[in-house]
N, C-alpha and C positions, 0 to 999 in steps of 0.2 A: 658897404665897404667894397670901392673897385678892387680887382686884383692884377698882377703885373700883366702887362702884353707879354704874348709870348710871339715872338716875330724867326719865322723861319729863315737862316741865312744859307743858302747854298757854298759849298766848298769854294767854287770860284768866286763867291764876290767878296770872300772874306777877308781879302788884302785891303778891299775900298770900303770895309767894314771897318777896320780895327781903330779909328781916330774916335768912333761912335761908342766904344763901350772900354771898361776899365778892367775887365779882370778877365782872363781864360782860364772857367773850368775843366779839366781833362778827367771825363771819368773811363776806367781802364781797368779791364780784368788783371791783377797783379799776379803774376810768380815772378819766382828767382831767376829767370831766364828773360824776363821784359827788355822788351826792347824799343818799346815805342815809337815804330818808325812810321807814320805816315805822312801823307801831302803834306800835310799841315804843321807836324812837328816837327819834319824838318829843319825848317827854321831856326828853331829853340833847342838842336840837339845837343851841344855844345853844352848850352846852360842848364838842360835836365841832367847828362851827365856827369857835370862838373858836383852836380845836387848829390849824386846818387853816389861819388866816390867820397864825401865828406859829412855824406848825414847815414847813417842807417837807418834812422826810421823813414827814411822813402818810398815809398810801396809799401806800407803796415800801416801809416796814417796820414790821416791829410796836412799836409803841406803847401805853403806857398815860396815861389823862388822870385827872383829878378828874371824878368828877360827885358834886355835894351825894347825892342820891338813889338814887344807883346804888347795887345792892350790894355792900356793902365801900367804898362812897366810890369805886369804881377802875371805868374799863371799859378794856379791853384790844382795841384794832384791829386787826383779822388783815388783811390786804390780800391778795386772790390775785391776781395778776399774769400773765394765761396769756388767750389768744386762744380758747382751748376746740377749737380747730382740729388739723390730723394733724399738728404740729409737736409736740405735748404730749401729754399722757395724766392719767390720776386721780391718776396718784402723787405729783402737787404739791400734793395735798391729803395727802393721807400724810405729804409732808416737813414742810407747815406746821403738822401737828397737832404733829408734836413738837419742832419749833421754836417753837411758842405755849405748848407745857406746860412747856417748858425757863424759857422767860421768866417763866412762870405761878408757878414753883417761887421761882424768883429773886426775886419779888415780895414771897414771904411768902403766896401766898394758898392757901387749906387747900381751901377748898368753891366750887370757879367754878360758874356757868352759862355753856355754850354755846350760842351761838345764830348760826343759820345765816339771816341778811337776803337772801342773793339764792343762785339758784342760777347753773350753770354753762349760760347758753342758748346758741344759736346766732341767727343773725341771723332767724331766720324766728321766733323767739322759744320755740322750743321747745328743753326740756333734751340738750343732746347727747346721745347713747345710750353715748357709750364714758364720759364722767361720772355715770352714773347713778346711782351706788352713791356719789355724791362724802362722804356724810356719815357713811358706814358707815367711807370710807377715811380719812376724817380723825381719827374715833375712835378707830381702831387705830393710827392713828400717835402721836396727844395717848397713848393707852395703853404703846405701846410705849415712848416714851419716861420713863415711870415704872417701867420694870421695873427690879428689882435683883438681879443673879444670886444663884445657890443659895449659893454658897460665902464670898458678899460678907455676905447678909443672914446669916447662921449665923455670921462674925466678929464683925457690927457690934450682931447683935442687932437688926439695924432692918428694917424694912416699908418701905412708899412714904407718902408724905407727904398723901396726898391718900387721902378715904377715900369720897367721893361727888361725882360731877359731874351737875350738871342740862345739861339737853337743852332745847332749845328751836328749833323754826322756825319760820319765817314762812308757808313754805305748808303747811299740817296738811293736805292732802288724803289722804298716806298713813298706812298703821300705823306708826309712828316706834313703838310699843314694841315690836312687834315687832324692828324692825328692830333695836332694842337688845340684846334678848335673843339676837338672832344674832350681834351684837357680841362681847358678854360671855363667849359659848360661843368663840368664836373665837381670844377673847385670850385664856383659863383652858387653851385646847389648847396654844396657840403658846406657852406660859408655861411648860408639862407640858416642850415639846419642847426649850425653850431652858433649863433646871433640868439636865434628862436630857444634852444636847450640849453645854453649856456647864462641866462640871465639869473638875476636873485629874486627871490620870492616878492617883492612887489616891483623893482623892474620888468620880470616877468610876470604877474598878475595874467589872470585870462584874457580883460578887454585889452590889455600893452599888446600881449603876443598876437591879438586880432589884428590890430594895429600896425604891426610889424608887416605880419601876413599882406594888411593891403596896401602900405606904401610901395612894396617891391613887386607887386603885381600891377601897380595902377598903368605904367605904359605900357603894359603885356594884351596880349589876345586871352590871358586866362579873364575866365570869370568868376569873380568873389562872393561870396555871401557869407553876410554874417548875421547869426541868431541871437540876440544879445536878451530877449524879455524874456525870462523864467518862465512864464503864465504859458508859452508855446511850448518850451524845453520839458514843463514837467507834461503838455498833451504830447508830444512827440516821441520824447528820449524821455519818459520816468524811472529809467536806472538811472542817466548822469542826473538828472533830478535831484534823486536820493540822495547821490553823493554830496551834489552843491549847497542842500537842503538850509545846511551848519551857514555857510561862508554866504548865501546870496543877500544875506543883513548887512553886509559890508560893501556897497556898491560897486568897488573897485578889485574886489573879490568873487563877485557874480559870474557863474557859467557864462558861455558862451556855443555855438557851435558855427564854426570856420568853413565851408562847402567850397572847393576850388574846382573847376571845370575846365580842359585845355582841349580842346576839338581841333582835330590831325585839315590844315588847309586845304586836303581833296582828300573827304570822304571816299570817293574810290579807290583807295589805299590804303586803306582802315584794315590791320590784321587781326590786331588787337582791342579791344576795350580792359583797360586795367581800372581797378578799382581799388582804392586803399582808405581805411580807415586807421586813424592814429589815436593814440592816447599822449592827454596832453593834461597829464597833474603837474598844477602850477606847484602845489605843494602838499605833500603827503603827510598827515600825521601821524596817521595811521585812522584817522577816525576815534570811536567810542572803544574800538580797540587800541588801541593808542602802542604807538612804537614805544618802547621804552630800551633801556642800557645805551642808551645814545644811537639808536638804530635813525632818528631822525634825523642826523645829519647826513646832508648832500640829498636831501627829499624834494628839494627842487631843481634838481637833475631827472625829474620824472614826467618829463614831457618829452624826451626823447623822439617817440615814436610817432607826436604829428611835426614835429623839426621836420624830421624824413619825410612824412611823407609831401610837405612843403617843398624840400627842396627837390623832390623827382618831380613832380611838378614842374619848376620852376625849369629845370633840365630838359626838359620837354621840350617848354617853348622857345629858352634858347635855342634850341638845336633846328627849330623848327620842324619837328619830326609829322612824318604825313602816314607814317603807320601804327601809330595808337592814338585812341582817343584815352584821356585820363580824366578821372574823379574822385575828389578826395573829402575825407568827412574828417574833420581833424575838432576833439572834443574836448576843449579847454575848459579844467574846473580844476577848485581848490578845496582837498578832503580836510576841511577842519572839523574842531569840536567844538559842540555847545549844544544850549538846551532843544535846541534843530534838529542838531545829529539824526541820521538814519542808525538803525543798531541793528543787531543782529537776533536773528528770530522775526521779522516783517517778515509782510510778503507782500510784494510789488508786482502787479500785473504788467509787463514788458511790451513793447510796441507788437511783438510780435500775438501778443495775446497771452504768451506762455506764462503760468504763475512761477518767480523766482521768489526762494526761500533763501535770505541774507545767513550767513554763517560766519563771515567774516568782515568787516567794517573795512578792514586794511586789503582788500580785495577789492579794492575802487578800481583798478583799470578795467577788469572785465564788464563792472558795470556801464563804465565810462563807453567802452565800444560798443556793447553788445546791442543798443538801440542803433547803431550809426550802422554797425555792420547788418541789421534787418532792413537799415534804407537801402544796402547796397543791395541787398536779394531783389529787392523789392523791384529797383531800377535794372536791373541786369533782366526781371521776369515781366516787366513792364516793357519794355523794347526789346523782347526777346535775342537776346545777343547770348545764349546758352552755349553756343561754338566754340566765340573766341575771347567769352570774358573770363578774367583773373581777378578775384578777389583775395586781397590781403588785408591781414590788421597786423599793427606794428607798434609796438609797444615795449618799454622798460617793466616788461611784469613780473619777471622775478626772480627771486637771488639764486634760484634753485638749478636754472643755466647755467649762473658763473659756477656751480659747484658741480656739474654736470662737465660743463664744456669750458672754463676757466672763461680766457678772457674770448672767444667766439659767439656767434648768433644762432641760434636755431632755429630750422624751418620746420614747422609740422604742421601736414597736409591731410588732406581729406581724402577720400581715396581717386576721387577727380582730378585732383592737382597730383597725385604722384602717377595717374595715369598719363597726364603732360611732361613727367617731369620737369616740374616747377623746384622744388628741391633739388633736385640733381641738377638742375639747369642753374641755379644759385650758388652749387657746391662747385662744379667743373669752373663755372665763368668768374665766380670769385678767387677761384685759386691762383688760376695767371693776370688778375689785375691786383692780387696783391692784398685783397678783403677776403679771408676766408669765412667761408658758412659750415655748418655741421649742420646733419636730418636726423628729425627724431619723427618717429611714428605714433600717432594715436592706436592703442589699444582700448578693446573693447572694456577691460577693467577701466580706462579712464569714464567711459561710459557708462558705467555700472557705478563708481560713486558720486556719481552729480546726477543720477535720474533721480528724480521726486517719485513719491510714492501715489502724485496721479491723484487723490484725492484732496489734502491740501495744498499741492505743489508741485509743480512739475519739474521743475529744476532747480536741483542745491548748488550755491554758490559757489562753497568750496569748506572747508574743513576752520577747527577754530586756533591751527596751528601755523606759525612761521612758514616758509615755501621749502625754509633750508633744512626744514626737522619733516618734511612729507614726503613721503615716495613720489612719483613721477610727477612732481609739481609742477612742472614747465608744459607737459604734456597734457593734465586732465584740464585744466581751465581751457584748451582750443577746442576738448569735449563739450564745456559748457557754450563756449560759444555757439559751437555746432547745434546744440539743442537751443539757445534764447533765441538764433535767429532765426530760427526750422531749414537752415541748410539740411541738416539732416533727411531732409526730403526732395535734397537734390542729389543722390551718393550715385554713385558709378549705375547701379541697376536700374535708377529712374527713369523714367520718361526726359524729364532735361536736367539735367546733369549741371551743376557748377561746379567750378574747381577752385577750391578756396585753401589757403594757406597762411597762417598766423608766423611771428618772425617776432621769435623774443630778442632784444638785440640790448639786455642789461646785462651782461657781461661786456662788450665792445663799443658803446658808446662814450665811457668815460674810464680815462684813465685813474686809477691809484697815485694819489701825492707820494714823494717823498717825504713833504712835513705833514701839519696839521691844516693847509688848505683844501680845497673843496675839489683841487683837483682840473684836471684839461677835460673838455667835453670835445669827444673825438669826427663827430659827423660821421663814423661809421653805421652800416656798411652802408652809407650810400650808394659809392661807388660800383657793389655788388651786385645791387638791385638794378639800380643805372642801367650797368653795362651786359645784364642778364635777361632785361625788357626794354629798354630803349635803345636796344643797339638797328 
């Protein structure tokens, strides 16, 4: 699904502008004192005051008025309503963008101009710093609210309504087309991720999301591979193995493993190597432990975490970036049940060598990574890139975030990665583009209950409880990870060091229905991660 151009229009060419587009949106910090006066509204002051003396809700909600002259006859008033102070943040610009495109839709108007009259200052008159990105986040939100999932537009045969929007500010002091073009790349990834996460249990199917994966790479510089024979997957990956073990009788239901590769077009520029592995359950049932009390609903929202890492990928090589190299291992399987099943109480010898002791069946995602995350050691120790590589795994793993951190993602770091500040770097950069992140810490107790006792077992799964009824549940499985792919023998004292960070991100991938549907799949935090390592 294309998404609108975003075409920069400068203040002066906007007179030779207005026959080309039908609506002027005016977003604009409101008080009781507005006055609305620049270049540009000049024009229209007449008819916004004439607004202002017979509507009272002017500046409290969005509106549209006549102006003779304006384009499309219509201008449309965004009002922000926010102090700019620590009680708010950028994301009320994110909410108004797609609460002005909703309106904008409703209108009838095909081709708006946006334009942004005041910024977000503080009393000393300078732009806050946590709104600084305010116009990037309102894009993405006016964008997000035009998307149409993969499964909807493929019924309806329809696209978005809107096929270019103009840009316009008042202060041009900066590169606004860049800025756009970082927009664009940002919403084309979060678009990749939300296609990928947002399908239904056989629309998305392992080989579909393979599928998906390489039609939107095939005119790209990325390189694809995809592992589709079992016979490899169980010598390779015999955790996602395990999991698949139920579902690979079902052809169409068969593991897969997805390996994307984006190489920066002059190596001599290479700061970073980033490395991510995702979890990508087509559908969860929990396994031989089986969800029950209707815990299984929306269980095919649990691919989340290779969506993502697809679309930063994809991000990449739009932007054509020349300082990271990217690699991603995205592990699409489907935890069914049957006389297959993996159960709990095995013990699976891991790529890494280490013997894992299963204790929870419904603990597939860690399975699902924890071979893909040994390739990444593997690769990072194979081309020695110990310096400037960042390994991530990214995954919807478990509910015990959303009751930790509601509806937020957390980072938790190895002590490699919090010596980079990879977290904090997550937390600061997601705060002013409007995706926030929370840090959590691995403790040594995480460590303490997932070590095997060494003689049948080196490493326990995880417990035979829910994530939402266990103490630090979001935190002790980046332990087990730590131990199945022997990071653990890369920690800050080593001789080479990796810095590895896990990002549970089931809290903030999908929204909460208000009815009985399955709900919006949000493409968060893309933009976080994005704008935290591909900047």
């Amino acid at each position: 699904m294309d998404i609108p151009k975003l075409i920069y229009i400068p203040k002066a060419q906007y007179s030779s502008q207005i026959s080309n587009y039908d609506g002027l949106i005016v977003v604009f910090n409101y008080s009781e004192s507005i006055s609305l006066k620049t270049s540009i509204l000049d024009t229209y002051s007449k008819e916004i005051f004439d607004q202002f003396k017979i509507d009272a809700s002017i500046g409290k909600n969005i509106s549209i008025i006549h102006a003779e002259s304006a384009p499309g006859m219509r201008i449309i008033l965004v009002p922000i309503k926010s102090k700019f102070d620590d009680t708010d943040d950028v994301r009320i610009y994110g909410e108004i963008g797609r609460k002005f495109i909703e309106r904008v839709l409703e209108a009838g108007i095909k081709k708006p101009i946006i334009y942004f009259a005041t910024e977000p200052k503080n009393n000393d008159g300078n732009i806050n710093k946590d709104f600084i990105n305010f116009k990037q986040v309102t894009l993405l939100g006016a964008l997000s609210g035009l998307y149409i999932p993969l499964e909807a537009r493929e019924f309806l045969n329809k696209s978005h309504d809107i096929d270019e929007i103009g840009v316009m500010v008042e202060n041009e002091t900066e590169d606004i087309s860049e800025q756009l073009k970082i927009v664009e790349a940002y919403q084309e990834g979060r678009q990749l991720a939300q296609d990928i996460g947002g399908t239904s249990p056989e629309r998305g199917n392992p080989l579909q999301c393979a599928e998906i994966i390489e039609n939107i790479f095939k005119k790209t510089t990325v390189d694809v591979k995809i592992i589709k024979e079992y016979s490899i997957i169980e010598k390779e990956y015999p955790l996602m193995a395990a999991v698949g073990r139920s579902s690979v009788c079902v052809p169409k239901h068969a593991p897969c493993v997805v390996k994307l590769t984006y190489k920066s077009p002059d190596q001599t520029k290479v700061k970073d190597n980033l490395f991510f592995v995702g979890k990508g359950v087509t559908f969860d049932s929990g396994g031989m432990d089986i969800k029950v009390g209707g815990a299984m609903r929306g269980m095919c929202r649990d691919k989340g975490g290779a969506s993502i890492c697809a679309g930063i990928t994809y991000i990449a090589q739009k932007l054509a970036l020349k300082h990271v190299n990217i690699t991603a291992y995205l592990g699409f399987v489907r935890n069914s049940i049957g006389s297959h099943s993996y159960v709990c109480d095995e013990v699976i010898v891991s790529r890494s060598g280490r013997r894992v002791l299963v204790a929870n069946t419904d603990a597939e995602g860690r399975m699902t990574m924890g071979d893909l995350l040994t390739e990444a050691r593997e690769n990072v120790i194979t081309n020695k890139l110990y310096e400037n590589a960042k390994i991530f795994t990214i995954a919807t793993l478990t509910g015990h975030v959303g009751r930790a951190y509601g509806p937020y993602p957390a980072a938790v770091e190895n002590g490699q990665a919090v010596k980079k500040s990879v977290g904090r770097t997550l937390q600061d950069i997601g705060q002013i583009w409007g995706d926030p992140f929370e840090v959590s810490r691995i403790r040594r107790e995480d460590y303490m209950v997932v070590k095997g006792n060494g003689i049948t077992e080196d490493v326990i799964q995880g417990n035979n409880k829910p994530s939402t009824m266990t103490n630090r549940a979001h935190q002790f499985p980046v332990a087990f990870l730590n131990l199945v792919s022997c990071l653990d023998k890369h920690g800050t004292n080593s001789d080479n060091p990796i810095a590895y960070t896990h990002l549970d991100i089931a809290g903030c991938y999908g929204k909460v229905p208000n009815n009985w549907g399955l709900g919006e799949v949000t493409g968060n935090p893309i933009v976080a991660i994005a704008s935290s390592f591909l900047k």
